[in-house]
N, C-alpha and C positions, 0 to 999 in steps of 0.2 A: 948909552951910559945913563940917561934920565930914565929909562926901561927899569933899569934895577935896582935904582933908588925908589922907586915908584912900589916895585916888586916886595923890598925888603918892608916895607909901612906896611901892607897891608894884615888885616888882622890877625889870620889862620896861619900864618907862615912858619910859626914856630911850634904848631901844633902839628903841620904837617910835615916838618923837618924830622919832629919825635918820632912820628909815624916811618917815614922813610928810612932813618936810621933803624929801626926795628927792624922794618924787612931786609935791609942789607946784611942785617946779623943773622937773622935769620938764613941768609940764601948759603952763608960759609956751613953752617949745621946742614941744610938740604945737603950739600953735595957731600959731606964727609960720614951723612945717614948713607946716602947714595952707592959709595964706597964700600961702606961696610956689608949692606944688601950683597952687593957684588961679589963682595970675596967671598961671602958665606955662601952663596948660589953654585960660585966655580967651586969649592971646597965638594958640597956636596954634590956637584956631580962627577966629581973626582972621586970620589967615593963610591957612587954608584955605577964606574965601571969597571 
Protein backbone atom coordinates (compact mmCIF):
# COMPACT_ATOMS: atom_id res chain seq x y z
CA UNK A 1 0.00 0.00 0.00
CA UNK A 2 2.98 2.48 0.76
CA UNK A 3 4.09 1.08 -2.96
CA UNK A 4 1.36 3.27 -4.50
CA UNK A 5 1.21 6.10 -2.61
CA UNK A 6 4.96 6.48 -3.33
CA UNK A 7 4.00 5.63 -7.11
CA UNK A 8 1.12 8.22 -7.53
CA UNK A 9 3.87 11.39 -6.27
CA UNK A 10 6.22 10.70 -8.56
CA UNK A 11 6.62 13.35 -11.36
CA UNK A 12 5.78 11.69 -14.96
CA UNK A 13 2.83 9.78 -13.81
CA UNK A 14 0.40 11.77 -15.29
CA UNK A 15 2.14 12.38 -18.20
CA UNK A 16 2.48 8.79 -18.71
CA UNK A 17 -1.17 7.92 -17.76
CA UNK A 18 -1.88 10.60 -20.97
CA UNK A 19 0.42 8.63 -22.88
CA UNK A 20 -1.30 5.12 -21.95
CA UNK A 21 -4.73 6.21 -22.34
CA UNK A 22 -3.72 7.29 -26.02
CA UNK A 23 -2.68 3.96 -26.86
CA UNK A 24 -5.65 2.10 -25.49
CA UNK A 25 -7.68 4.37 -27.78
CA UNK A 26 -5.82 3.75 -30.23
CA UNK A 27 -5.64 -0.32 -29.88
CA UNK A 28 -9.96 -0.22 -30.22
CA UNK A 29 -9.25 1.76 -33.94
CA UNK A 30 -6.18 -0.97 -34.65
CA UNK A 31 -8.53 -3.84 -34.55
CA UNK A 32 -11.80 -2.36 -36.11
CA UNK A 33 -8.92 -0.96 -39.06
CA UNK A 34 -8.22 -4.84 -38.76
CA UNK A 35 -11.78 -5.69 -39.44
CA UNK A 36 -12.45 -3.73 -42.17
CA UNK A 37 -8.99 -4.96 -44.00
CA UNK A 38 -10.55 -8.28 -43.68
CA UNK A 39 -13.85 -8.01 -45.10
CA UNK A 40 -12.59 -6.12 -47.92
CA UNK A 41 -9.86 -9.01 -48.68
CA UNK A 42 -12.73 -11.94 -48.23
CA UNK A 43 -14.95 -9.69 -50.39
CA UNK A 44 -12.49 -9.50 -53.07
CA UNK A 45 -11.58 -12.92 -53.25
CA UNK A 46 -15.19 -13.80 -53.48
CA UNK A 47 -15.20 -11.94 -56.33
CA UNK A 48 -12.26 -13.25 -57.90
CA UNK A 49 -13.79 -16.76 -57.92
Amino acid sequence: MRFALLVSQLPHVEEARTHYNGMLALDGRSHTLARIAGAICAALKKLAR
